[in-house]
Residue, then its C-alpha position, 0 to 999 in steps of 0.5 A: x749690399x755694397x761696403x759690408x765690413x769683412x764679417x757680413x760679407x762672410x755673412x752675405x757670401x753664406x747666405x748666397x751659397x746656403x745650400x753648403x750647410x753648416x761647411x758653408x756657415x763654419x766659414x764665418x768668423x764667429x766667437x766660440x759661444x756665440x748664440x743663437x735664437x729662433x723664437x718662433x722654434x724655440x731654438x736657443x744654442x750656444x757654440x758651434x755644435x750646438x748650432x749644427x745639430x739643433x740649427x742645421x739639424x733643422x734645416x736639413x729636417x725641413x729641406x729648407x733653401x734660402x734665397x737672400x732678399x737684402x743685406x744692411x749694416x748699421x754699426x756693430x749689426x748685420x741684418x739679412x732678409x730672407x725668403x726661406x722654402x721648405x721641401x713642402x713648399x712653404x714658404x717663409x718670410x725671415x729677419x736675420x739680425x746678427x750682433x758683430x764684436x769689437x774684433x769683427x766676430x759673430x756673437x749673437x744672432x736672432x732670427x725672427 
């Protein structure tokens, strides 16, 4: 998790402080109709309302808390390993692939 270009770190500074919700995620640099997709929900979104009312709807709906495992950037993506609890106590193992543009904002993200 060291050198991470000014977008992951945004993106590892989220992860870390999580429990702020969309407030906390708004603070990450990201084009205005980035995508997102969690196939395993089928949650596909594209913009920022769209994200925080299916994304973080979601995630509210489950209580859901992340604790970040790990950071990697390779090129143009930022990847996050995730342990992810809900108020149940399920607990879910997760990948966060998120694609970086030329101009350093979130464009894409998929998580797996």
């Amino acid at each position: 998790m060291s050198d991470l270009s000014a977008a992951a770190e945004a993106i590892r500074c989220y992860k870390v402080n999580s429990s702020g919700g969309y407030a906390e995620w708004s603070k990450v640099p990201c084009t205005d109709d980035y995508r997102m997709h969690v196939p395993s929900m089928g949650f596909d979104t594209v913009g920022p309302i769209e994200t925080e009312n299916v994304i973080f709807g979601w995630l509210a709906e489950i209580g859901a808390t992340q604790e970040l495992v790990n950071v990697v950037e390779f090129g143009s993506y930022v990847t996050c390993y995730l342990h992810i609890s809900d108020k149940d106590g399920g607990i879910l193992d997760l990948v966060e692939v998120f694609k970086i543009d030329d101009s350093g904002k979130v464009e894409e993200i998929w998580a797996l």
